[in-house]
C-alpha positions as CSV (number, residue, x, y, z in Angstrom):
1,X,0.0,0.0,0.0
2,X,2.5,2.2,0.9
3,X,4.2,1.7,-2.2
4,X,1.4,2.6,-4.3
5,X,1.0,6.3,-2.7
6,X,5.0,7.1,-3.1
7,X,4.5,5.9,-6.8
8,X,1.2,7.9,-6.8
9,X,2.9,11.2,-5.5
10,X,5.6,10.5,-7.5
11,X,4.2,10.5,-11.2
12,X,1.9,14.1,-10.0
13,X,5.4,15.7,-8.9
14,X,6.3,14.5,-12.2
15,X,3.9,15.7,-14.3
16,X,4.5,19.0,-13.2
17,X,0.6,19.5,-11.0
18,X,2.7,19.6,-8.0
19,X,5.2,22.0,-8.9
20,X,2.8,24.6,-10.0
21,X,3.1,24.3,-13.7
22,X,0.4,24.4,-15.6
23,X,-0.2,21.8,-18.4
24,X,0.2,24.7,-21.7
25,X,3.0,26.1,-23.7
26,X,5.2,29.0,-22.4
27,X,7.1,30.3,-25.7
28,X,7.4,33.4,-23.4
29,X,8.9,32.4,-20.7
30,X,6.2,33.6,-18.3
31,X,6.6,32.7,-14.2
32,X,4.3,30.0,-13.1
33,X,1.9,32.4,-11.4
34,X,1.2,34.5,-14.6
35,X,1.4,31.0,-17.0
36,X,-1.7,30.1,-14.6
37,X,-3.4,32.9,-14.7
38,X,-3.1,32.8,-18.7
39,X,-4.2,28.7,-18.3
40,X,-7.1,29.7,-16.1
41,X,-8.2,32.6,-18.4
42,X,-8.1,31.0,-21.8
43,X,-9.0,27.0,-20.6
44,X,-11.8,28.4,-17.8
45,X,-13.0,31.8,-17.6
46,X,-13.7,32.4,-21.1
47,X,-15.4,28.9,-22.2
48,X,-17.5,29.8,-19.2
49,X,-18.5,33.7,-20.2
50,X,-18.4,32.7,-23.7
51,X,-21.5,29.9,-22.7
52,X,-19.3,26.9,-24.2
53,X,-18.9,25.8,-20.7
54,X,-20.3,25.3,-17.3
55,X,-19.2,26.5,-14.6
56,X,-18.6,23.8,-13.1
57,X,-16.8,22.2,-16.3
58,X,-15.2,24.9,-16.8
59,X,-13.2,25.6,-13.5
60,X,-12.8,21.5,-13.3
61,X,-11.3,21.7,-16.5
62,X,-8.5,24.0,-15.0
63,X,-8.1,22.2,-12.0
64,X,-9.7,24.0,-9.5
65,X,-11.9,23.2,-6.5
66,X,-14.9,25.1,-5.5
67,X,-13.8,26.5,-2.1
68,X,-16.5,27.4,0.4
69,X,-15.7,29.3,3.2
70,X,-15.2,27.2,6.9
71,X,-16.8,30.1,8.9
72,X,-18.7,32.6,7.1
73,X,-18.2,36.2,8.0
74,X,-14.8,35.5,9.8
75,X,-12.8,37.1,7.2
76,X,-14.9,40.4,5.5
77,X,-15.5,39.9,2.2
78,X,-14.6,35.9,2.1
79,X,-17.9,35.0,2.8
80,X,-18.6,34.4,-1.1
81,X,-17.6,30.6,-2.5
82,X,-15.0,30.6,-4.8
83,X,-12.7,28.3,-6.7
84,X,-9.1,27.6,-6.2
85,X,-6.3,24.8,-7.0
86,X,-2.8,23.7,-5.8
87,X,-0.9,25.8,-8.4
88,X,1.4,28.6,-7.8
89,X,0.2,32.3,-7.7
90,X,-2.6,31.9,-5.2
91,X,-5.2,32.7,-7.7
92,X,-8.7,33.4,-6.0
93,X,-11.2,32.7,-9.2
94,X,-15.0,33.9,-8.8
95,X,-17.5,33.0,-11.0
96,X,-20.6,33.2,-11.5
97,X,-24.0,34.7,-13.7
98,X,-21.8,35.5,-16.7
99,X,-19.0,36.7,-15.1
100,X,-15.3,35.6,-14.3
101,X,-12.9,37.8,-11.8
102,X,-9.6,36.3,-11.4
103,X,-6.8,37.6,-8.9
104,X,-3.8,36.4,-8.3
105,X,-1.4,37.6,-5.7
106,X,2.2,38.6,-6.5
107,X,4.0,41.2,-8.2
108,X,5.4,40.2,-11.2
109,X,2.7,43.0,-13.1
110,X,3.7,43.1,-16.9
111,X,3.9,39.2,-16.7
112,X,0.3,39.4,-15.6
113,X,-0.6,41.8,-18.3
114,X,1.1,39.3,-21.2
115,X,-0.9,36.4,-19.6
116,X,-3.8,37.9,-19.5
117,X,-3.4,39.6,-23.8
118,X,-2.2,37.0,-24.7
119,X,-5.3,34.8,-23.5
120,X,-7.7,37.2,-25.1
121,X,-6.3,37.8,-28.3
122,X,-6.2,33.6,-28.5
123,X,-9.4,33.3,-27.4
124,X,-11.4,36.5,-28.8
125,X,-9.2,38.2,-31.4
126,X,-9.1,40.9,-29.8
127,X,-6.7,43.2,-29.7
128,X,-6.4,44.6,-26.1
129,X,-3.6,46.9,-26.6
130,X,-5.9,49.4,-29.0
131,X,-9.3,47.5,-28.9
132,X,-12.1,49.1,-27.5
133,X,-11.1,50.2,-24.5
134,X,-11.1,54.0,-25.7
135,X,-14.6,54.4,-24.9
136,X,-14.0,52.9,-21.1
137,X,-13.6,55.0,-17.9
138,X,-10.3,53.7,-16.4
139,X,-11.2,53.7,-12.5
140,X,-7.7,52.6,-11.1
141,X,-4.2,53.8,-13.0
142,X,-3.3,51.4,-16.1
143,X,-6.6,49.5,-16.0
144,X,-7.7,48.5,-19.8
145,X,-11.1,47.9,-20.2
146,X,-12.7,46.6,-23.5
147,X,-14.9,44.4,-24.8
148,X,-15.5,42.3,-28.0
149,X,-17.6,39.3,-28.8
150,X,-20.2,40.3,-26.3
151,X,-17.5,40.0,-23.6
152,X,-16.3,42.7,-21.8
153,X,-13.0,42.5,-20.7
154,X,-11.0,44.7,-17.9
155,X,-7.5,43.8,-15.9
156,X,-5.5,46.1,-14.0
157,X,-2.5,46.3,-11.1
158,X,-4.6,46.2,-7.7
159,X,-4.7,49.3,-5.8
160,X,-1.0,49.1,-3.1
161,X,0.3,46.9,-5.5
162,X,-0.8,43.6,-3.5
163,X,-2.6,41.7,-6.8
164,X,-3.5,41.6,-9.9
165,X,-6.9,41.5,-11.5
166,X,-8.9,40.3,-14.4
167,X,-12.4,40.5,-14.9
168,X,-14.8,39.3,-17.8
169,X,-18.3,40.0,-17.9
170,X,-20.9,38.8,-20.7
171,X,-22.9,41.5,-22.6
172,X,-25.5,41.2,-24.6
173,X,-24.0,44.3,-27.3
174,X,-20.7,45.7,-26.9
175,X,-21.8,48.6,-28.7
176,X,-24.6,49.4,-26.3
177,X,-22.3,48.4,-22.8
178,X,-24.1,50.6,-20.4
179,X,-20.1,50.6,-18.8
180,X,-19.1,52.7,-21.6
181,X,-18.3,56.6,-20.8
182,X,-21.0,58.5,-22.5
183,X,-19.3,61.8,-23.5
């Protein structure tokens, strides 16, 4: 029996789950935390807001867990479930009536950013450098906010520089996103 678990543990350290590395390409040699972020992005959050997925599927898919919390109202603003996983970057994922919001904590910014491009433009085209994003209200320094595909689409450097996050939301016209600045 013991034998069995050590061999167990042994081929999931090997396959790199244990190690925080998630199962896609990295042609840009992105940090586990922001190779994650761009895995749980393109492989969770948009099947999900783009209705080709559950959410359950979905957030399986990327190998996270639905996390409830132990004792509601211990921690404020906790109480919500979310999903997480055993990867690296602490990513805090919630989902939920056609929306996404991904955080991850750490630091490593303009990694984040190219994770987070680079699983748009994959997944919608889009380009999020000059997109849409003209006729968005930035409400925290550097945030881009666009949308395309009936997906809105924003990601920015938390405020005190603790996180990172990303947010997709479903819309039903992109043209008409009652988010846009009027004037």
């Amino acid at each position: 029996m013991k034998r069995t678990s050590v061999a167990l543990v042994a081929s999931i350290v090997a396959s790199g789950c244990a190690l925080g590395t998630p199962p896609i390409a990295n042609p840009a040699g992105l940090p586990a935390d922001a190779l994650r972020l761009e895995y749980v992005l393109e492989g969770g959050c948009l099947p999900y807001v783009l209705g080709q997925l559950t959410e359950a599927d979905a957030m399986h898919g990327v190998g996270l867990n639905h996390i409830r919390p132990i004792v509601p109202g211990l921690v404020p603003g906790d109480n919500a479930p979310y999903w997480a996983g055993g990867f690296a970057g602490a990513l805090r994922v919630n989902v939920g009536r056609g929306v996404c919001n991904v955080v991850v904590r750490g630091r490593d910014f303009a990694a984040y950013r190219a994770a987070t491009e680079a699983a748009l433009h994959r997944t919608l085209g889009a380009d999020v450098t000059a997109g849409g994003r003209s006729n968005y209200r930035a409400w925290v320094p550097g945030q881009i906010t666009g949308c395309d595909q009936g997906i809105r689409y924003s990601y920015y450097q938390l405020p005190k520089g603790n996180g990172f996050s990303v947010e997709l939301s479903r819309v039903s016209d992109c043209a008409r996103d009652p988010m846009r600045a009027t004037g």
